[in-house]
GUDREN-645033 format. One record per residue (C-alpha): residue in one letter; residue number from 0; x, y, z. Coordinates in nm, 4 decimals, decimal comma, padded with zeros to 6 digits. Layout:
BEGIN
  torse  fivex        c1        c2        c3
      A    NUM         X         Y         Z
...
//
This chain:
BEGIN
  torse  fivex        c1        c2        c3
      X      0   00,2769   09,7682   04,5973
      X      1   00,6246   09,8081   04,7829
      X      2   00,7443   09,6608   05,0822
      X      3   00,8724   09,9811   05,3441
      X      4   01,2395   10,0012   05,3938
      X      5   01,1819   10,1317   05,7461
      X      6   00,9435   09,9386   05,9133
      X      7   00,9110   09,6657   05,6619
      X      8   00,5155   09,6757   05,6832
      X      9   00,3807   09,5226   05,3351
      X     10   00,1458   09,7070   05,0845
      X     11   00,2990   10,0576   05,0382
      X     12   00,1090   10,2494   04,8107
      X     13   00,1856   10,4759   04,5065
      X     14   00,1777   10,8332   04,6531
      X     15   00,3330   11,0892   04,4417
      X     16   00,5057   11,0381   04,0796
      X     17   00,6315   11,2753   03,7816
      X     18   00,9273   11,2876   03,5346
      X     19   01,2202   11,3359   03,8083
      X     20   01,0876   11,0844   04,0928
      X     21   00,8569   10,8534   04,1945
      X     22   00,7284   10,8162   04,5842
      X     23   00,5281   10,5427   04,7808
      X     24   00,4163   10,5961   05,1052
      X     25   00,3975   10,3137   05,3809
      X     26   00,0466   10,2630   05,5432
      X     27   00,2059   10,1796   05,9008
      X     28   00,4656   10,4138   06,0272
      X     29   00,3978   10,6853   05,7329
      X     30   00,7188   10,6900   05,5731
      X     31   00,7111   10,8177   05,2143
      X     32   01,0603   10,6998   05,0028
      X     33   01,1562   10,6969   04,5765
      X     34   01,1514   10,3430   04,4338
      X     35   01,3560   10,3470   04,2468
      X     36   01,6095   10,5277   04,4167
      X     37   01,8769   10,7965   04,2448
      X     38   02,2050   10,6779   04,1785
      X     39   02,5326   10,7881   04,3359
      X     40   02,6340   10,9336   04,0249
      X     41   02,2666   11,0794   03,9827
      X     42   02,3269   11,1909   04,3723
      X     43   02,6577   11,3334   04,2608
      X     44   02,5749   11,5416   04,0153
      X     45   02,2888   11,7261   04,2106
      X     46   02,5240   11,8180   04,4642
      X     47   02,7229   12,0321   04,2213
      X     48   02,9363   12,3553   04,3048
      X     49   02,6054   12,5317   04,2923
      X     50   02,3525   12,3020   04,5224
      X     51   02,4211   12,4940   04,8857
      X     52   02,4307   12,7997   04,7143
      X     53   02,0778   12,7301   04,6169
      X     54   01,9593   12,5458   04,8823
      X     55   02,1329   12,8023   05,1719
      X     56   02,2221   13,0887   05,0183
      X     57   02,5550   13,3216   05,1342
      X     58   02,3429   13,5969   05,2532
      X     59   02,1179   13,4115   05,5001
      X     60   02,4450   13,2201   05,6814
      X     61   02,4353   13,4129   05,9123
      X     62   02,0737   13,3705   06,0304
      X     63   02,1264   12,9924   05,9910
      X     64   02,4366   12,9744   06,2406
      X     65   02,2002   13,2016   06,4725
      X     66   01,9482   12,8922   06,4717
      X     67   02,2213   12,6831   06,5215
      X     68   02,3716   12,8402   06,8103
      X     69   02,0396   12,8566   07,0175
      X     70   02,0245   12,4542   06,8770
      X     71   02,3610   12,4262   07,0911
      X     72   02,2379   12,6159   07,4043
      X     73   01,9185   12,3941   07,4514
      X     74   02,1436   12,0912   07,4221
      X     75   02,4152   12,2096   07,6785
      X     76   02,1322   12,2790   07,9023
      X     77   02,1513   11,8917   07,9916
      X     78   02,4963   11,8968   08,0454
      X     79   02,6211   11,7867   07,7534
      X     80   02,9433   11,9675   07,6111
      X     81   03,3145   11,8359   07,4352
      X     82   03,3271   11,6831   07,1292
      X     83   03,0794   11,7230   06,8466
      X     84   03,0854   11,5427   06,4893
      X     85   02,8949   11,7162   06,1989
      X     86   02,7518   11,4624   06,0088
      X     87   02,6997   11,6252   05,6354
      X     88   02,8256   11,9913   05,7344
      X     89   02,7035   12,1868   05,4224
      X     90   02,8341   12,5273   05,4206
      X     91   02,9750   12,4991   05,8018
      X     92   02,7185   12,7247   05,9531
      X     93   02,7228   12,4703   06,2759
      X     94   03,0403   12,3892   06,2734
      X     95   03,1577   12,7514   06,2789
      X     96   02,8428   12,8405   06,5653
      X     97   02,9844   12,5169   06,7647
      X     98   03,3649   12,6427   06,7440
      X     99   03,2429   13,0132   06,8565
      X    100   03,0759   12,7790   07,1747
      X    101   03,3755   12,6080   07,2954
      X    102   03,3011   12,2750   07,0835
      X    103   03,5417   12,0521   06,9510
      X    104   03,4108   11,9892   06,6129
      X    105   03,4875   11,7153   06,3801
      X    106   03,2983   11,7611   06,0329
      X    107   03,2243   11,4899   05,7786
      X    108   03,1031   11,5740   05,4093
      X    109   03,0081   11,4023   05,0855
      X    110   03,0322   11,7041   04,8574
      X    111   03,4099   11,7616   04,7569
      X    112   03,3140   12,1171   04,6953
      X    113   03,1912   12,1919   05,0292
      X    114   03,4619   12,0461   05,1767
      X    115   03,6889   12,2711   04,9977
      X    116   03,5032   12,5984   05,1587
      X    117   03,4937   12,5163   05,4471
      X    118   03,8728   12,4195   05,5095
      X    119   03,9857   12,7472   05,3342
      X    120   03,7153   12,9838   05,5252
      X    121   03,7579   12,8197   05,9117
      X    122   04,0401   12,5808   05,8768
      X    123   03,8889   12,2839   06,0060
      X    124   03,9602   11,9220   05,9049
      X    125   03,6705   11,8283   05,6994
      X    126   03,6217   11,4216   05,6371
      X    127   03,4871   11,3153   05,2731
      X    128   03,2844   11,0223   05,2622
      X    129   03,0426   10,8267   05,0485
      X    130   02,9465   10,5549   05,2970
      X    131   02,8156   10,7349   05,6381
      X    132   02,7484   10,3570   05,7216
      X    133   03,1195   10,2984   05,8354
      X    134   03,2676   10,5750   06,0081
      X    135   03,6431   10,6202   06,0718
      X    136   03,5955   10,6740   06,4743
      X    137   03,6374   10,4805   06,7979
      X    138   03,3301   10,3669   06,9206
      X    139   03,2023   10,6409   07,2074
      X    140   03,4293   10,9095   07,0919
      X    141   03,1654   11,1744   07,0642
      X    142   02,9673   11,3849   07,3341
      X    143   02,7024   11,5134   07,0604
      X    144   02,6255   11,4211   06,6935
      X    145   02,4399   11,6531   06,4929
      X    146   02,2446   11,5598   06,1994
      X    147   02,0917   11,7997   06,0149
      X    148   01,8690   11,7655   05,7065
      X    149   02,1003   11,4544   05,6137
      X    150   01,9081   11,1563   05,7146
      X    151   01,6741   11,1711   05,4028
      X    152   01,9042   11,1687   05,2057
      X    153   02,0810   10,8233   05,2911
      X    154   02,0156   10,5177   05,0755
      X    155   01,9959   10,3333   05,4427
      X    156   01,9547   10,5614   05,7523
      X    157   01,8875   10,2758   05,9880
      X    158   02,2468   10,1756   05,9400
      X    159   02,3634   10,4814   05,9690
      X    160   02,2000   10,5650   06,2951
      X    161   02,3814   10,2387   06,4036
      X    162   02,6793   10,3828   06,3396
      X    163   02,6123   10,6875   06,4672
      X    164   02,4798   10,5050   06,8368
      X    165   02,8569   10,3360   06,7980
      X    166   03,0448   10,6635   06,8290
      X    167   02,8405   10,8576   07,0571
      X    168   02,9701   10,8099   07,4189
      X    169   02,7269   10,6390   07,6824
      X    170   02,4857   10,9338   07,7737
      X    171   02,6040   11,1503   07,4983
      X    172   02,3189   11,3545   07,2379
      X    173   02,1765   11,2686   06,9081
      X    174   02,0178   11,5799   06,7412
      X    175   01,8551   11,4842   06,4262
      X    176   01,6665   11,7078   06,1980
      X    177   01,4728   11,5890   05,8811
      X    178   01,2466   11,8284   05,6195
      X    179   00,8743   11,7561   05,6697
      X    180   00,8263   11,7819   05,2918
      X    181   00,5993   11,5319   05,2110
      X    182   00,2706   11,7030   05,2792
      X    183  -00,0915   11,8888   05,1461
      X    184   00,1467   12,2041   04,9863
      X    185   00,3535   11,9843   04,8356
      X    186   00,1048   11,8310   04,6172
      X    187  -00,0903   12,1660   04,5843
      X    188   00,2396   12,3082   04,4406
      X    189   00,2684   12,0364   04,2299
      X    190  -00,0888   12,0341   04,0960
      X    191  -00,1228   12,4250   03,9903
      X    192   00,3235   12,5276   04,0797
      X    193   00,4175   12,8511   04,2320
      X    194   00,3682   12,7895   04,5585
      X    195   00,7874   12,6818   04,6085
      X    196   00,7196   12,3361   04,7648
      X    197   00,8034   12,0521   04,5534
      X    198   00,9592   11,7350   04,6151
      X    199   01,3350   11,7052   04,5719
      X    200   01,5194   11,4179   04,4220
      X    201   01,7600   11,4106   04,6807
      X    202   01,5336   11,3565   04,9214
      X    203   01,5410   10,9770   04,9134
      X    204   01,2856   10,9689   05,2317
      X    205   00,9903   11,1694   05,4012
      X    206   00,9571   11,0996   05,7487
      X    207   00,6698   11,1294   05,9448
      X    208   00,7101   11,0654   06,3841
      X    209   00,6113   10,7007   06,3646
      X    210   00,8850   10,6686   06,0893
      X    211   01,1356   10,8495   06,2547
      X    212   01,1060   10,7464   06,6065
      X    213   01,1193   10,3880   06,5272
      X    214   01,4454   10,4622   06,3080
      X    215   01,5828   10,6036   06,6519
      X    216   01,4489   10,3451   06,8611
      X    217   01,6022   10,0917   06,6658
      X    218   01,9004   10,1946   06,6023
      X    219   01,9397   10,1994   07,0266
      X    220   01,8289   10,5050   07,0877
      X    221   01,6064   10,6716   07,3597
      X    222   01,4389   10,9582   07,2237
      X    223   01,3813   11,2804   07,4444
      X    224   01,1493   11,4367   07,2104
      X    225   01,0525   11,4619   06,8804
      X    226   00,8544   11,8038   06,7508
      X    227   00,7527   11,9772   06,4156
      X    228   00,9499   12,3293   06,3837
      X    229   00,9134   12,5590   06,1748
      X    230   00,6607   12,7894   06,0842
      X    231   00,5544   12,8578   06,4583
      X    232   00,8957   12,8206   06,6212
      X    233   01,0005   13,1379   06,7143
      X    234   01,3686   13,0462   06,6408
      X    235   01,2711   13,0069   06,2955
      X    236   01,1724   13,2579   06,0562
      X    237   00,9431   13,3309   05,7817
      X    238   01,1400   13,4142   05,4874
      X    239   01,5098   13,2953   05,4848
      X    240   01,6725   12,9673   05,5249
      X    241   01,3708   12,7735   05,3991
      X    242   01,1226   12,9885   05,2450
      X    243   01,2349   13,1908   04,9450
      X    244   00,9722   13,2517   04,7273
      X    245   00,7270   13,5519   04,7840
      X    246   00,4657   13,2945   04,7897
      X    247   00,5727   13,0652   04,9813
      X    248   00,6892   13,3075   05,2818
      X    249   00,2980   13,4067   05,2233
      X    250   00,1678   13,0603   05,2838
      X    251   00,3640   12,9914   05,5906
      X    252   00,2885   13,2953   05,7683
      X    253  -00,0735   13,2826   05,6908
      X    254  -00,0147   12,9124   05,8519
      X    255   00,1528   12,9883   06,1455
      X    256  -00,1107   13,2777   06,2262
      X    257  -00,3455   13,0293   06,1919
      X    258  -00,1673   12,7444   06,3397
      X    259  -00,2708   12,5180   06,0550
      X    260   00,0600   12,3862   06,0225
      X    261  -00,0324   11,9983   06,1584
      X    262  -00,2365   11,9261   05,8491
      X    263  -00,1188   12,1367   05,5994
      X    264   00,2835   11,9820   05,6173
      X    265   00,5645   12,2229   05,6228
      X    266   00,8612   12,2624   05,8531
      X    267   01,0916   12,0085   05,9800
      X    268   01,0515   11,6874   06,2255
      X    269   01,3188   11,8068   06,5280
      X    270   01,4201   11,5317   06,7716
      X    271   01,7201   11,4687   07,0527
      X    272   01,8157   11,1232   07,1513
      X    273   02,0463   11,0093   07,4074
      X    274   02,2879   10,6768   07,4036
//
């Protein structure tokens, strides 16, 4: 039995284990996370040359900065437009959507690889950093933070989101995105394989709402919204960014037709905040 790291409820149970990880799951807000957790140098050496050319491949870029870009309309629909930190900027899909939108974009990236890319392809200082926790910007600098798929994999978010409340201005955005892995096709996959779900070492956390809005909450935020995207999203699409596998691009569409996707997992946990 493990104590949660999020909302420090007692009595988290054993949820999910095998050879490369091992997952409890708290009984109060819902958050799944690895105990133990991955190294750095563990950390490190998953995200090789070759992890975002696995994980987003070249060829669907372009769809990916498409999602992004109608990401960035719905947001300047409140007003908000200026200055806009990438927080873990992968291949640069965003931060090369943001620039085309009249953003100033700051990026910040823990792979040295991906760093590398991206200055070369859109010449655009890219920050390294290990420790998200302390950022190297005046307090209220930024108009928007955007924080995609990077939360869950941060040894402690809640600090994080601290420091990302710190150097948002005073009515400025948080978008935050997290994977909503931990679910029914998950273990299925696991169980009998094939399906193209499994959990990912990386992934130090699995949020669930409860999980994730009190992170935000905490950390001083007032959250707009929070909402599962994905499979019925029409933004999103089948087969592409996420879904690779012939049988998993199967599963998801037969889910979205039959709008099963609340208790069958799948898709990501969406949410804006404001300062």
């Amino acid at each position: 039995m493990k104590g949660c790291p999020i909302c420090h409820a007692q009595g988290a149970s054993l949820y999910f284990q095998d050879s490369r990880l091992t997952l409890f799951r708290c009984g109060q807000c819902g958050t799944k996370f690895q105990n133990p957790m991955p190294t750095l140098e563990q950390l490190a050496a998953i995200y090789s040359n070759a992890y975002y050319d696995e994980i987003y491949p070249v060829e669907h870029y372009e769809e990916q900065k498409k999602l992004f870009g109608l990401r960035l309309e719905q947001i300047e629909a409140k007003g908000c437009q200026g200055q806009v930190l990438d927080l873990g900027c992968g291949r640069g899909a965003f931060v090369e959507a943001a620039m085309q939108r009249g953003w100033t974009v700051v990026a910040q990236e823990f792979s040295q690889a991906a760093i590398e890319r991206i200055k070369q392809r859109l010449g655009v200082e890219v920050l390294w950093s290990e420790n998200p926790e302390e950022l190297a910007f005046e307090t209220g600098r930024f108009d928007l933070v955007h924080c995609n798929h990077v939360l869950e994999h941060l040894y402690r978010p809640n600090l994080v989101l601290s420091e990302l409340h710190r150097v948002i201005k005073p009515g400025g955005y948080l978008y935050c995105e997290v994977p909503r892995e931990s679910n029914l096709l998950n273990r299925l996959s696991g169980l009998v394989g094939g399906f193209g779900f499994e959990y990912m070492a990386e992934h130090l956390y699995l949020f669930d709402k409860p999980g994730l809005s009190l992170l935000l909450q905490e950390a001083g935020f007032e959250v707009d919204w929070i909402r599962i995207e994905g499979m019925e999203a029409p933004h999103r699409f089948v087969k592409g960014i996420h879904y690779q596998s012939a049988a998993a691009s199967l599963i998801v569409l037969a889910a979205s037709l039959l709008r099963m996707q609340n208790w069958l997992g799948g898709g990501n946990l969406a949410s804006l905040s404001r300062r």
